[in-house]
C-alpha positions, 0 to 999 in steps of 0.5 A: 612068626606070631606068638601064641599069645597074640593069637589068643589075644586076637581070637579072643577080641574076634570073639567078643565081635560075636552078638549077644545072642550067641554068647555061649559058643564065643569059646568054640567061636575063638578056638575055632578064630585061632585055629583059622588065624594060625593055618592062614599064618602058617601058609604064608611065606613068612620069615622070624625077626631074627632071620630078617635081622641077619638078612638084613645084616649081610644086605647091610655088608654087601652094600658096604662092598659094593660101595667100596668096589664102586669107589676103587672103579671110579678111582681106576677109571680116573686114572690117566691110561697107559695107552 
């Protein structure tokens, strides 16, 4: 998921959108940012890069496969029948 880094970084800048006027709650303002930003996240169905990386990986093999199993189909359809 995102990282605690880029979360302050994020409700830091959503803090500075905050008017002057109300520069003495802009800390409340981005803890409260970062809390709202990580529940959202956190409700989302979201994936970590690694576990894309490996779905991906075994995505990449079953397609190998299945283009290997394509290729036996079409050399054995291309054989003459013994019929």
């Amino acid at each position: 998921m995102i990282d605690a880094r880029t979360l302050d970084e994020l409700s830091q800048k959503l803090a500075g959108l905050v008017p002057p006027a109300l520069s003495e709650a802009r800390a409340d303002l981005a803890a409260n940012f970062r809390a709202v930003l990580q529940s959202g996240l956190r409700s989302l169905d979201l994936v970590t890069r690694e576990e894309f990386e490996v779905q991906r990986a075994v995505l990449l093999r079953t397609r190998e496969k299945l283009e290997a199993l394509e290729q036996q189909v079409a050399a054995l359809e291309a054989q003459p029948s013994a019929h």
